[in-house]
DODREN-781833 format. One record per residue (C-alpha): z, x, y. Coordinates in nm, 3 decimals. Each point is the difference from the previous one (the first is absolute). Layout:
// residues N
+---------+---------+---------+
:      up :    east :   north :
+---------+---------+---------+
:       Z :       X :       Y :
...
+---------+---------+---------+
***
This chain:
// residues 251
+---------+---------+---------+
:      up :    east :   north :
+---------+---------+---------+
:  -0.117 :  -2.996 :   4.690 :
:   0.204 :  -0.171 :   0.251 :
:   0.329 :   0.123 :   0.214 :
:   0.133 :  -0.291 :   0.185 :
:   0.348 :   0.021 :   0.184 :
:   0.056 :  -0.310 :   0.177 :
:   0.308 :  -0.111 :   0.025 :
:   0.073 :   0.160 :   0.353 :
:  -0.362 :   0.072 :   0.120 :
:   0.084 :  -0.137 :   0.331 :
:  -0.302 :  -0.008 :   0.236 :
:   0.186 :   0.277 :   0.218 :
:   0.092 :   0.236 :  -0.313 :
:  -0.348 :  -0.067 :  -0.145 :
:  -0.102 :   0.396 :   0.091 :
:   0.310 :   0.137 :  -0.103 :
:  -0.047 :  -0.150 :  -0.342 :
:  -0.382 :   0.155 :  -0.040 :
:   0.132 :   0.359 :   0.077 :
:   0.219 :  -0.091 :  -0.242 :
:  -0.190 :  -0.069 :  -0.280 :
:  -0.272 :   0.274 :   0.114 :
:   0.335 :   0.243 :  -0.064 :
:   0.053 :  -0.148 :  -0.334 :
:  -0.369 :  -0.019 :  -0.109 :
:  -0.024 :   0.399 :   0.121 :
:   0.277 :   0.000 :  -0.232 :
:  -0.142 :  -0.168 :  -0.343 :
:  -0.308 :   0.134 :   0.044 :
:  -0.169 :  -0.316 :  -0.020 :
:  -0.003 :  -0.367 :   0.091 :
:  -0.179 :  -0.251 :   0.202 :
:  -0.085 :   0.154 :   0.403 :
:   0.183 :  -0.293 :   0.190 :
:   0.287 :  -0.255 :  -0.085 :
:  -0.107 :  -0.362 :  -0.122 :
:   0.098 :  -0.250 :   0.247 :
:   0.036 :  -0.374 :   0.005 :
:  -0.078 :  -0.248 :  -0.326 :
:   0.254 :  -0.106 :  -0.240 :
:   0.191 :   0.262 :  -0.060 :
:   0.113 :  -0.125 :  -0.384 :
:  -0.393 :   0.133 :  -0.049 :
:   0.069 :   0.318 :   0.089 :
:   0.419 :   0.008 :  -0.170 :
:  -0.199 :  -0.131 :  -0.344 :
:  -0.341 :   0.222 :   0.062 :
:  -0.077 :   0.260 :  -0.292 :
:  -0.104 :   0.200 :   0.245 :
:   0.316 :   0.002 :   0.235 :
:   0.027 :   0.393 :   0.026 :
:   0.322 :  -0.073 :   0.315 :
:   0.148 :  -0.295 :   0.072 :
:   0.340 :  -0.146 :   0.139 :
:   0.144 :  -0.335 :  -0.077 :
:   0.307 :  -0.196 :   0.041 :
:   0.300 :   0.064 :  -0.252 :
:   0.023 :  -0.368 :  -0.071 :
:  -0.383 :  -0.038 :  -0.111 :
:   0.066 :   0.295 :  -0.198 :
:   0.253 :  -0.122 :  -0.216 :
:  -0.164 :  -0.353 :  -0.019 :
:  -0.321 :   0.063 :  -0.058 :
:  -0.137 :   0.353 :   0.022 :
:   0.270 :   0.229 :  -0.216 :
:  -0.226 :  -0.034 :  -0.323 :
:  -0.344 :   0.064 :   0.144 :
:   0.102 :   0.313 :   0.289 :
:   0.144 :   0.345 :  -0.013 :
:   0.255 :   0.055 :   0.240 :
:  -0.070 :   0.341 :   0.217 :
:   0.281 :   0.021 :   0.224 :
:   0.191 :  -0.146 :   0.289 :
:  -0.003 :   0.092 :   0.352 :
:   0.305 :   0.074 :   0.159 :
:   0.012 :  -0.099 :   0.320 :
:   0.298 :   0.094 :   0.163 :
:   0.191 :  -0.305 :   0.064 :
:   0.354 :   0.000 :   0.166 :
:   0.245 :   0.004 :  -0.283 :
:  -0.185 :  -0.067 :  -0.277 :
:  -0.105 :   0.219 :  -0.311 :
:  -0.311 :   0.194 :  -0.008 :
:  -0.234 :  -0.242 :  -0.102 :
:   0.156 :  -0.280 :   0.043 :
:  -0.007 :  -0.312 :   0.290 :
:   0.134 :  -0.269 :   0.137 :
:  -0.074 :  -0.361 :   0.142 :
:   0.102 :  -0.038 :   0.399 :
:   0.109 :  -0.369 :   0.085 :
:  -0.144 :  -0.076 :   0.321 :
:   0.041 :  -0.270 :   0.250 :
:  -0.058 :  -0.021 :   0.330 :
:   0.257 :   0.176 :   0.214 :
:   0.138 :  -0.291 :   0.226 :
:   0.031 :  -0.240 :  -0.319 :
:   0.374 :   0.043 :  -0.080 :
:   0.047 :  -0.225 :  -0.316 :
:   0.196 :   0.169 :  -0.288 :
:  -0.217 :   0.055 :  -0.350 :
:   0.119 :  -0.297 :  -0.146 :
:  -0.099 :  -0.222 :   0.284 :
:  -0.384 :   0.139 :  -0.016 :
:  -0.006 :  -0.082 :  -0.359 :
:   0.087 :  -0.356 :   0.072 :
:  -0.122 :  -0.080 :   0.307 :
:  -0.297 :   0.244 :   0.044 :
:  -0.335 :   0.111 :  -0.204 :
:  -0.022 :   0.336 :  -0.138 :
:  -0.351 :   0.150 :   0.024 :
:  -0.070 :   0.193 :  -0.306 :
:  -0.371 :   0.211 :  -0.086 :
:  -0.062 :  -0.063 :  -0.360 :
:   0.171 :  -0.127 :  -0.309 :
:  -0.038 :   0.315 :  -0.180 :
:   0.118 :   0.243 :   0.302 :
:   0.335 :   0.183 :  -0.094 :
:   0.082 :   0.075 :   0.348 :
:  -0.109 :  -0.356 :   0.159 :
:   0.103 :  -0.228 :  -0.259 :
:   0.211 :   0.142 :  -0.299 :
:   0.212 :   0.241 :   0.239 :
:   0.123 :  -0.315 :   0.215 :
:   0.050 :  -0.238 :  -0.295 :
:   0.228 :   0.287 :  -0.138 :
:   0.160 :   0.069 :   0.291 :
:   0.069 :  -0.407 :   0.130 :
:   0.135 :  -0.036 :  -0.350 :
:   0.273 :   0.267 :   0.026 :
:   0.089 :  -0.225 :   0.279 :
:  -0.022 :  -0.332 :  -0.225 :
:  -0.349 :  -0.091 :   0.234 :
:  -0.317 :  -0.154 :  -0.032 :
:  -0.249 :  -0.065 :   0.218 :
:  -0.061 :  -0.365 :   0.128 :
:  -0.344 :   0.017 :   0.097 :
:  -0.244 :   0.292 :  -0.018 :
:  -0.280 :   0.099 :   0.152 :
:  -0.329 :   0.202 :  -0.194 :
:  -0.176 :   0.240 :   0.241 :
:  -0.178 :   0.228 :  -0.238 :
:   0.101 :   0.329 :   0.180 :
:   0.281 :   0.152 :   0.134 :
:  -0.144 :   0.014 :   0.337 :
:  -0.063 :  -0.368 :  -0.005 :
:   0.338 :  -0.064 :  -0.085 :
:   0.136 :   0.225 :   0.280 :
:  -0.269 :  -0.179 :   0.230 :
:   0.157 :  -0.365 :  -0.119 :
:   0.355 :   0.089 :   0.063 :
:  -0.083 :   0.131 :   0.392 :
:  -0.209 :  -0.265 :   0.073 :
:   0.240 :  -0.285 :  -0.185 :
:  -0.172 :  -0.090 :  -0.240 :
:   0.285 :   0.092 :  -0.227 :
:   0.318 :   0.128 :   0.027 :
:   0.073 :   0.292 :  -0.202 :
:  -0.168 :   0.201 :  -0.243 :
:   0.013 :   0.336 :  -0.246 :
:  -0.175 :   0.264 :   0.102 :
:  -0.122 :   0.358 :  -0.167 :
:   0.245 :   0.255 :   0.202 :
:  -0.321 :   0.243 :  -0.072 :
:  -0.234 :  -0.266 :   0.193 :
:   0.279 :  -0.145 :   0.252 :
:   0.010 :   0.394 :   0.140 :
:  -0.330 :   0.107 :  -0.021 :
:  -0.098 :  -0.365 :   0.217 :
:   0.275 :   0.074 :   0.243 :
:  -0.193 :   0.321 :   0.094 :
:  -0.288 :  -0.153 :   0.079 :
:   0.156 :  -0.314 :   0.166 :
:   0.311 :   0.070 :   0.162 :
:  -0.019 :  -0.283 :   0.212 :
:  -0.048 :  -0.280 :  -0.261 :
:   0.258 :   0.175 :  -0.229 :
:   0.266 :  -0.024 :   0.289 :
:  -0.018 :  -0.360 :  -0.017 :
:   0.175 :   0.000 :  -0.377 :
:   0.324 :   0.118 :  -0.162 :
:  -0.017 :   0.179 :  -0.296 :
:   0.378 :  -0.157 :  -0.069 :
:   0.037 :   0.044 :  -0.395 :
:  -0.156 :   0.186 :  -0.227 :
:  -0.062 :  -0.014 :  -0.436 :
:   0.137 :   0.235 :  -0.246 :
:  -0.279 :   0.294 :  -0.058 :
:  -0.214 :  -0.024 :  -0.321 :
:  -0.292 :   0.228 :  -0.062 :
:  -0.240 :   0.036 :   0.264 :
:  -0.398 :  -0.112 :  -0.035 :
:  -0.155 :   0.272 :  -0.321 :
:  -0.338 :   0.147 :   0.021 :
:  -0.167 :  -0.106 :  -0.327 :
:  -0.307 :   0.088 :  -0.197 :
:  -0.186 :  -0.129 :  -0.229 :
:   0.187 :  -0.024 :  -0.371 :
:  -0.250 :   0.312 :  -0.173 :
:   0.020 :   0.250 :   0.289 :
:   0.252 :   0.264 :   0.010 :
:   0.234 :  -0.046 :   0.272 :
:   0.159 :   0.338 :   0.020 :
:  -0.316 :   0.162 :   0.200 :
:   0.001 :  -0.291 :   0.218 :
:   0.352 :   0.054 :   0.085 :
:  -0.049 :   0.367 :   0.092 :
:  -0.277 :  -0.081 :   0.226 :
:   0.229 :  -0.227 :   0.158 :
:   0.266 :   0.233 :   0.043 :
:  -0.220 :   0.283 :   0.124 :
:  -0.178 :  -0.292 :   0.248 :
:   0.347 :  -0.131 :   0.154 :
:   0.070 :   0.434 :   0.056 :
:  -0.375 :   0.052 :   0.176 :
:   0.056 :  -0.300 :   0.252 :
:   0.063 :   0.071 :   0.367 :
:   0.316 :  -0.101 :   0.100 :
:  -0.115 :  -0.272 :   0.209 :
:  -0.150 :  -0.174 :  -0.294 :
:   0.291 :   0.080 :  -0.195 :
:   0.275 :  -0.187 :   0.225 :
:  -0.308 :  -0.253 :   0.090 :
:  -0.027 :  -0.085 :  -0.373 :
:   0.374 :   0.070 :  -0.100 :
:  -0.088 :   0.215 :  -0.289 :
:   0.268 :   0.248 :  -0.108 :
:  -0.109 :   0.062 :  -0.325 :
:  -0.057 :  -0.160 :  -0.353 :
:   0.261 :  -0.099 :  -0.243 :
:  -0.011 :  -0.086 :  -0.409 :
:   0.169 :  -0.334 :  -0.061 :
:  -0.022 :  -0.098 :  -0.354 :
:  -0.182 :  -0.306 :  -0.083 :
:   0.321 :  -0.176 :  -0.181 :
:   0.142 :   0.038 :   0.397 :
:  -0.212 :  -0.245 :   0.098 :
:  -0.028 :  -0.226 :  -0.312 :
:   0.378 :  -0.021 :   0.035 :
:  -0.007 :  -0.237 :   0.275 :
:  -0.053 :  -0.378 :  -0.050 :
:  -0.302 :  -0.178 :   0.121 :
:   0.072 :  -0.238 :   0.237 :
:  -0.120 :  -0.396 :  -0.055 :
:  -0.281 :  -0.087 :   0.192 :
:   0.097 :  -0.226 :   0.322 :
:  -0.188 :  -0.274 :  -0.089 :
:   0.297 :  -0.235 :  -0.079 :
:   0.098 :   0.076 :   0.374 :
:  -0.064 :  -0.225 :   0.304 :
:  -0.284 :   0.192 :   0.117 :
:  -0.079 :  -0.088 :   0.405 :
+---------+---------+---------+
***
């Protein structure tokens, strides 16, 4: 079996996570000791034996919704914004004072992945309410990356997770002073936990719930975990999936 929840195992929140899923194993009864780490992790999303897992919303509607049960979603207790759902921030860095519209056309947006709802649909969705595009983008491959590019000016604006964007500017308060969080995207539904498409979600969900409860407090506000909410599937199938940025000037 394989639990894998990697989409904010930060180096820093890495033992908060495995107290985590040592809560939700107690829970289940069952499942593997320790987390799987590292690799692809479209092995572990597609894997028979995926007992927990958590993906992006955009990979599950593209990709994943016919082959993976959906468990639940964390809530994670974002400034107004539903239970369960997030949000992009639009960062730059704080002394660049160019309006939206000038960043698209003069500037390169860093994004993480073509299939990241938060990184590269969110923005797209956003810009466009604004009747923008960007000029030139940049791919880092994570979120962290893309934050990294921006500071050090290697782009000039990005989408980023509010879920990661807070839980990084714990951990680096210095770096994260450096940027402006100036904009942010209308709130779809946040990353799901998924499981493999023949297991029964329902007493994974319960050991989830009954995990989030038997945290400390520390690693409850460390991980932002409030709880776990039920979004239906057709929630996230409702949104549209994004064209890949390959007919983009990419720096």
């Amino acid at each position: 079996m394989i639990a894998s929840l990697p989409m904010y195992d930060m180096p820093h929140l890495r033992g908060a996570h495995d107290r985590y899923w040592t809560a939700i194993r107690t829970g289940l009864g069952h499942g593997p000791e320790t987390l799987t780490r590292g690799g692809d992790p479209w092995d572990a999303w597609r894997s028979r034996d995926l007992l927990l897992g958590q993906t992006c919303g955009l990979p599950y509607r593209a990709r994943l919704h016919g082959s993976v049960t959906l468990v639940g979603t964390p809530d994670h207790d974002l400034p107004d914004c539903p239970p369960g759902y997030y949000f992009s921030y639009l960062i730059c860095r704080r002394n660049d004072q160019r309006t939206l519209k000038t960043l698209c056309e003069q500037g390169v947006m860093a994004f993480n992945d073509p299939l990241s709802q938060s990184g590269w649909a969110a923005p797209l969705a956003h810009l466009a309410t604004h009747e923008l595009h960007p000029g030139k983008v940049l791919h880092t491959g994570a979120h962290l990356a893309s934050i990294s590019a921006v500071a050090r000016k290697k782009a000039d604006f990005a989408a980023i997770d509010a879920v990661t964007f807070l839980l990084w500017a714990q951990h680096d308060r210095d770096a994260m002073a450096a940027l402006d969080a100036f904009a942010r995207t209308a709130p779809t539904p946040a990353l799901p936990y998924i499981t493999a498409r023949d297991t029964a979600p329902a007493p994974i969900a319960a050991a989830i719930t009954s995990a989030i409860s038997a945290l400390s407090g520390r690693d409850r506000l460390d991980l932002r975990l409030r709880g776990l909410t039920h979004i239906p599937p057709e929630d996230y199938m409702a949104l549209p999936v994004p064209a890949a940025p390959a007919e983009l000037r990419i720096t």
